[in-house]
N, CA, C and O atoms as a GROMACS GRO file, in nm:
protein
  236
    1UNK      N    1   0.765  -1.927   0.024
    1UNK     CA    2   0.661  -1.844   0.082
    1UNK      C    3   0.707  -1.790   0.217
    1UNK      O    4   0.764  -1.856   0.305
    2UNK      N    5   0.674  -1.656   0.221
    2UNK     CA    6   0.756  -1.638   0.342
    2UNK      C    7   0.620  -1.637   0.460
    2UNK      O    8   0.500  -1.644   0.436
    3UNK      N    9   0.696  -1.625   0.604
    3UNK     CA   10   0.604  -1.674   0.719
    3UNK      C   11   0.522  -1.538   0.770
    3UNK      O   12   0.584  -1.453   0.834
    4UNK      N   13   0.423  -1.525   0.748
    4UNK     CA   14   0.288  -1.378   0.788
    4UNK      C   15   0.288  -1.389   0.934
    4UNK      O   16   0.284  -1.500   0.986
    5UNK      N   17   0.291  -1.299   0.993
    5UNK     CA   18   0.304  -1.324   1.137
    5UNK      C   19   0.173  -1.336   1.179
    5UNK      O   20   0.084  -1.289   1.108
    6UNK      N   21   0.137  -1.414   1.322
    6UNK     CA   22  -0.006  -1.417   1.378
    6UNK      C   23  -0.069  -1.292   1.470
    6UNK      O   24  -0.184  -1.254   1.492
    7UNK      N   25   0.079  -1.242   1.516
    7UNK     CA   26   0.024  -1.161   1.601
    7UNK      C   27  -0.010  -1.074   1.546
    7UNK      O   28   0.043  -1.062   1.435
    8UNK      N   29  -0.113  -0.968   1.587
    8UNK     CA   30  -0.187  -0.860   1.481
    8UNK      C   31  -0.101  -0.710   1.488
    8UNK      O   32  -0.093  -0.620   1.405
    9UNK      N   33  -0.043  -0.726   1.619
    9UNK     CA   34   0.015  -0.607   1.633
    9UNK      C   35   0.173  -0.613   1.554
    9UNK      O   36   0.221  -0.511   1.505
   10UNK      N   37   0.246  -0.751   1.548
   10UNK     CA   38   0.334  -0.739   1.472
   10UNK      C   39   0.323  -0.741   1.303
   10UNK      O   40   0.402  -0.692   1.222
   11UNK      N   41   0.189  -0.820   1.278
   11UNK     CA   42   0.133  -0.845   1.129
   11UNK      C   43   0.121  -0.703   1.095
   11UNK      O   44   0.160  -0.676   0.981
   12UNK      N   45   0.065  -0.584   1.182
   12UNK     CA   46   0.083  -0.446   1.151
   12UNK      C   47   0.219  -0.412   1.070
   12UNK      O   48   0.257  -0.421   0.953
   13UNK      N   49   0.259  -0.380   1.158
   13UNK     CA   50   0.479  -0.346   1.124
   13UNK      C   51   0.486  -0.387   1.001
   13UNK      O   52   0.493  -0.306   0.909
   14UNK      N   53   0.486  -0.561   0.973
   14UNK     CA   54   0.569  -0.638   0.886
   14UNK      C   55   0.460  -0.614   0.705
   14UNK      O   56   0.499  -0.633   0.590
   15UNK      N   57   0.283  -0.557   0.770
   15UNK     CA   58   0.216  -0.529   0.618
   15UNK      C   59   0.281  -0.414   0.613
   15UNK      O   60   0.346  -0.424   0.510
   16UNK      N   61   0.307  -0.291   0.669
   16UNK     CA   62   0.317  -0.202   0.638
   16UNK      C   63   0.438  -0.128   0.623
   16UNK      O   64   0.459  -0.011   0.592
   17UNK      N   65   0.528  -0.242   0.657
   17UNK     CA   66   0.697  -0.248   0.602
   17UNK      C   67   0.690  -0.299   0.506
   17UNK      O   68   0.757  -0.221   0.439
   18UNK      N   69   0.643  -0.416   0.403
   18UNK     CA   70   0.585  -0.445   0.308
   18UNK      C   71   0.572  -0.350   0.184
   18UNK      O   72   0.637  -0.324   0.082
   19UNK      N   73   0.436  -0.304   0.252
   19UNK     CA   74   0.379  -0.224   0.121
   19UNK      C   75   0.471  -0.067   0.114
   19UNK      O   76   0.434   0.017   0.032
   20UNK      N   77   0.570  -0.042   0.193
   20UNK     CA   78   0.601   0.100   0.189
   20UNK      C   79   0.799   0.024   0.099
   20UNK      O   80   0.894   0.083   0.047
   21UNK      N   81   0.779  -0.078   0.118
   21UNK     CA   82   0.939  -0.119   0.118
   21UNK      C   83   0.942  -0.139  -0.095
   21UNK      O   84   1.013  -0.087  -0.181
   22UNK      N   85   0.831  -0.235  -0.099
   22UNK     CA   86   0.768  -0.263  -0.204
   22UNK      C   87   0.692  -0.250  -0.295
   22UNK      O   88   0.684  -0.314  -0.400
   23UNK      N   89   0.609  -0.126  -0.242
   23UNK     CA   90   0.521  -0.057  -0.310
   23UNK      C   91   0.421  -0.139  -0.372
   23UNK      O   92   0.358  -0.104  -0.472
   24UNK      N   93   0.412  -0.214  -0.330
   24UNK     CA   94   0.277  -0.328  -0.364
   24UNK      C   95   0.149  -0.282  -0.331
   24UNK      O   96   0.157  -0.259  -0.211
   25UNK      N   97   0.048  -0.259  -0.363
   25UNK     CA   98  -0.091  -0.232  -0.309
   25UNK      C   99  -0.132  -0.385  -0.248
   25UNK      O  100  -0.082  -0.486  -0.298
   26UNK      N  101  -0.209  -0.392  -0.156
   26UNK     CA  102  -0.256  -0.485  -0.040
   26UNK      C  103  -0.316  -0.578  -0.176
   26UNK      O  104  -0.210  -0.639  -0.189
   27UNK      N  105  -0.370  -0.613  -0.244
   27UNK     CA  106  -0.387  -0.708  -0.300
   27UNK      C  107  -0.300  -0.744  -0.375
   27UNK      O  108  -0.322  -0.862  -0.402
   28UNK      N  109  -0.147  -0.682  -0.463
   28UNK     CA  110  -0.028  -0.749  -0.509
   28UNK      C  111   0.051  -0.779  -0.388
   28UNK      O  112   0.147  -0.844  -0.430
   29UNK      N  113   0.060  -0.766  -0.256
   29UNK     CA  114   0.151  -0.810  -0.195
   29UNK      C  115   0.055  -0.925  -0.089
   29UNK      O  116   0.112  -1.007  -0.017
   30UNK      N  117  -0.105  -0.913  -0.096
   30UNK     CA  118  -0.103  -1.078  -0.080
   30UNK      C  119  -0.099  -1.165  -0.137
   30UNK      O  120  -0.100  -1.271  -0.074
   31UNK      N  121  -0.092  -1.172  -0.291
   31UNK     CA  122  -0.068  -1.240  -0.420
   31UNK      C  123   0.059  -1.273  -0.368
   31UNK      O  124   0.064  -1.383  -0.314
   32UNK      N  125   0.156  -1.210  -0.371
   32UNK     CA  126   0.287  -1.213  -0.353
   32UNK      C  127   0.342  -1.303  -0.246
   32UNK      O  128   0.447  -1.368  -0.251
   33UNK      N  129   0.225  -1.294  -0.116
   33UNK     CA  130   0.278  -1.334   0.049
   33UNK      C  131   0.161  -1.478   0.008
   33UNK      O  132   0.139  -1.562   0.095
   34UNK      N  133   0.099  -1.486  -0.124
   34UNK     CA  134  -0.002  -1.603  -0.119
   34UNK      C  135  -0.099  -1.600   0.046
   34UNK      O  136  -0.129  -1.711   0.089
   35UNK      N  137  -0.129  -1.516   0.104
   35UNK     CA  138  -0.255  -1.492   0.181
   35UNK      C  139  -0.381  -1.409   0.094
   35UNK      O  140  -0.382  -1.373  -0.024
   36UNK      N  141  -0.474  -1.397   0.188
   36UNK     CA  142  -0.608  -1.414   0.119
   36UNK      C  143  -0.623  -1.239   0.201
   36UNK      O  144  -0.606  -1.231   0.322
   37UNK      N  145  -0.659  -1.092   0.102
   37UNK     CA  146  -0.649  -1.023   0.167
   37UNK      C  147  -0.778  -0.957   0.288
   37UNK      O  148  -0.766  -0.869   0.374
   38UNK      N  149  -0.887  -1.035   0.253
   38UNK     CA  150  -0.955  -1.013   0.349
   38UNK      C  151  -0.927  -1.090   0.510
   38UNK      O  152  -0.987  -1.069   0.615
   39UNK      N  153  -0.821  -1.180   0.484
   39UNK     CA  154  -0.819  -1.215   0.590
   39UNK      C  155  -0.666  -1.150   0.684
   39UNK      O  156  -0.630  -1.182   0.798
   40UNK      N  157  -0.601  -1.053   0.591
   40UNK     CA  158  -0.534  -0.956   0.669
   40UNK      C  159  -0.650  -0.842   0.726
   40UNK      O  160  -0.686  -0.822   0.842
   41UNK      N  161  -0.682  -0.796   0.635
   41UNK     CA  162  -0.781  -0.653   0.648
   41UNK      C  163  -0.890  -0.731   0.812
   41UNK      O  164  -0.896  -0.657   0.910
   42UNK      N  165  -0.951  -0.847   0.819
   42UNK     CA  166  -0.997  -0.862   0.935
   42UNK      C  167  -0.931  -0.879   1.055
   42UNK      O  168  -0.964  -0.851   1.170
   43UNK      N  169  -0.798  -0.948   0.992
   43UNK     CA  170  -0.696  -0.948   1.162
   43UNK      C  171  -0.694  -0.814   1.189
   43UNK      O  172  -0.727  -0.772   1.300
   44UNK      N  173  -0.650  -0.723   1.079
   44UNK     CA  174  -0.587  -0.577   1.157
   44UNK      C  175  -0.726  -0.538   1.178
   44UNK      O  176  -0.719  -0.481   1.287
   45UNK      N  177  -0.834  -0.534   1.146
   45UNK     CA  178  -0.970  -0.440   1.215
   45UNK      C  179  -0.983  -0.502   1.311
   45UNK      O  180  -1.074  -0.447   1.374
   46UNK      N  181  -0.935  -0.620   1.387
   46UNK     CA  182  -0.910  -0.696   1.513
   46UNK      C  183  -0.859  -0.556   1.602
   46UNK      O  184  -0.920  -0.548   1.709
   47UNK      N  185  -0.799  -0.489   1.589
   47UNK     CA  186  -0.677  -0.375   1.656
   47UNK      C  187  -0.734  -0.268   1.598
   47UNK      O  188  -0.679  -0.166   1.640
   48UNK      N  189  -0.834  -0.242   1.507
   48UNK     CA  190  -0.872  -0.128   1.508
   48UNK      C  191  -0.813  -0.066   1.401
   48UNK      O  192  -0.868   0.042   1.377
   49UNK      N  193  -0.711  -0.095   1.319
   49UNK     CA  194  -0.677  -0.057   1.168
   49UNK      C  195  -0.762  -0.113   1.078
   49UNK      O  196  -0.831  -0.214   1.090
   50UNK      N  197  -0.748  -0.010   0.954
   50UNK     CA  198  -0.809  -0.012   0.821
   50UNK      C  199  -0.703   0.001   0.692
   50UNK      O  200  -0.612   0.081   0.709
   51UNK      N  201  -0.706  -0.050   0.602
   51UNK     CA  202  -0.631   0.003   0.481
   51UNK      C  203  -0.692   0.087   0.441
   51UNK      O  204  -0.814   0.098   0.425
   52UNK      N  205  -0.549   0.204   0.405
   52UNK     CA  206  -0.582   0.315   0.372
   52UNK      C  207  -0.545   0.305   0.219
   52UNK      O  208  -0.424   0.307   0.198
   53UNK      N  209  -0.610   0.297   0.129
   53UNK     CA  210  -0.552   0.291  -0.006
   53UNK      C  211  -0.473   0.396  -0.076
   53UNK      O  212  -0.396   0.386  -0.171
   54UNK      N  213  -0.516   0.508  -0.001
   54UNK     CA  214  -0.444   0.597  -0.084
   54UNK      C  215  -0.314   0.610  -0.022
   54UNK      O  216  -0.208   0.622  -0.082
   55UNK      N  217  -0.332   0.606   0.114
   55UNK     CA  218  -0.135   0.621   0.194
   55UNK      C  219  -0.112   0.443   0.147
   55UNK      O  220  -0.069   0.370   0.237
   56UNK      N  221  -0.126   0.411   0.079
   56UNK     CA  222  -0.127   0.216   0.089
   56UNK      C  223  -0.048   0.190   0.212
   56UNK      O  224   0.072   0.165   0.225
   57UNK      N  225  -0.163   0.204   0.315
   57UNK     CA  226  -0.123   0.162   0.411
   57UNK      C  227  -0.172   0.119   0.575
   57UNK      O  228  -0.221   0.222   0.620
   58UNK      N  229  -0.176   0.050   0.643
   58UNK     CA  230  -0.310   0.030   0.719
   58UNK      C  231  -0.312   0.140   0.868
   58UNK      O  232  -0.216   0.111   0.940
   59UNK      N  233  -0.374   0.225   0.911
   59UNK     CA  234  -0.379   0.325   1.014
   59UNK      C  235  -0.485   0.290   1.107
   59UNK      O  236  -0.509   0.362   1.204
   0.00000   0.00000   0.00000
């Protein structure tokens, strides 16, 4: 399992290097990272991002 970062501003970068590297939509690549995806989607609205589903990607 690999390590999800805490900080929100780097958890940014590393979902959205992720889903652009992998092409995973936010619920196969927290399957994948075994996190729970509402509890990405609330860190990043911590900072004021949203997933964007159609760019799969959080802005």
């Amino acid at each position: 399992m690999e390590m999800i970062p805490k900080d929100p501003y780097i958890l940014l970068g590393f979902i959205n290097l992720k889903l652009r590297d992998y092409q995973f939509d936010l619920e196969g690549l927290c399957e994948d990272l075994g996190a729970e995806p509402a509890e990405i989607t609330e860190k990043l609205a911590g900072i004021g991002c949203r997933y964007d589903r159609e760019r799969n990607q959080f802005v």
